[in-house]
C-alpha positions in Angstrom: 81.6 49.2 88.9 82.6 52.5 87.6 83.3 55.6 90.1 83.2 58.7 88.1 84.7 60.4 90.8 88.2 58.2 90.7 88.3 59.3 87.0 88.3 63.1 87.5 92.3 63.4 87.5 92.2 61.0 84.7 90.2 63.7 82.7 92.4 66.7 83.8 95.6 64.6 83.0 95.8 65.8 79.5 94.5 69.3 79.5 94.4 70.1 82.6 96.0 73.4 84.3 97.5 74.3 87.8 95.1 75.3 90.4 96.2 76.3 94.0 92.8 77.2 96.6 94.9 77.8 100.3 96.7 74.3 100.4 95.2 72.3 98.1 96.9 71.6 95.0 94.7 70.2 91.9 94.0 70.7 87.9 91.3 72.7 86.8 89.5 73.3 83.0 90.3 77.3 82.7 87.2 78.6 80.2 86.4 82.4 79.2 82.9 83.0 78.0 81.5 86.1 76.9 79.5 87.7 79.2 77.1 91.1 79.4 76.5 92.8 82.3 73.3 95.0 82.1 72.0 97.8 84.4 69.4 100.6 83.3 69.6 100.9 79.7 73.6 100.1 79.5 74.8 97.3 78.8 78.5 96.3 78.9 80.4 93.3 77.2 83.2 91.5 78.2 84.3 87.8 79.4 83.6 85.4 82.3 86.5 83.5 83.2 86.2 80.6 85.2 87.4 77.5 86.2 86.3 73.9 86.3 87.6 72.1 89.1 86.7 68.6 90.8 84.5 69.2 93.6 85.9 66.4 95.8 88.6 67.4 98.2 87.6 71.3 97.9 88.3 73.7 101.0 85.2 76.1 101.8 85.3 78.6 99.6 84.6 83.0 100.5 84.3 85.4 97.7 87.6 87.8 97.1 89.4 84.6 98.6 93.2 84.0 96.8 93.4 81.5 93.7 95.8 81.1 91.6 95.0 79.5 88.2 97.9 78.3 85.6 100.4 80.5 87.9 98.1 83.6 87.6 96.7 85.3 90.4 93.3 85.6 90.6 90.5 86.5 93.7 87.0 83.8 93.9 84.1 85.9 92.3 81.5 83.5 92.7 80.8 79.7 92.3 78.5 77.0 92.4 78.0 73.5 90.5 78.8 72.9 86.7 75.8 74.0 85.2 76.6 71.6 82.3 77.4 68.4 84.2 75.0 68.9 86.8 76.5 65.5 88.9 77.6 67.3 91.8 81.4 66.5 90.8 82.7 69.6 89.3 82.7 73.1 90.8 82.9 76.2 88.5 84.9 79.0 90.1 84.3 82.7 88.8 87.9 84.3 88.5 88.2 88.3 88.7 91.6 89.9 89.3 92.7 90.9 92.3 
């Protein structure tokens, strides 16, 4: 029987980058995506980065909490489930500098 969840660190193996939440030490999928941010009649482009990150084993996160991503120091924005995988095994991370 497969576990999908035993093959996370499997998947991060190859491409996979540094990610350090308080004490815990795993691999993460860094992505940018462009992003617009509208209010009134402005609107403002820029990017979303964000990381992918195996849900399993995660501390409780707090927005404007430390992370550092692929030895760059970042502060949690937001996060929530992989909108894309939708299994309850990944966690995407919102990154904003600190």
């Amino acid at each position: 029987m497969l576990d999908p969840a035993a093959d996370l660190d499997l998947f991060l193996a190859d491409f996979g980058v540094p990610v350090v939440i308080g004490t815990l030490e795993t691999s993460g999928i860094l992505d940018e995506e462009p992003a617009e941010v509208l209010g009134g009649r402005a609107a403002v482009a820029g990017r979303y980065r964000s990381v992918l990150v195996p849900t399993p084993g995660l501390p409780a996160l707090h927005r404007d909490d430390p992370i550092r991503v692929n030895g760059i120091d970042y502060t949690i924005r937001d996060w929530g489930p992989d909108a894309r995988t939708l299994d309850g095994l990944w966690t995407r991370i919102g990154l904003a500098e600190p």
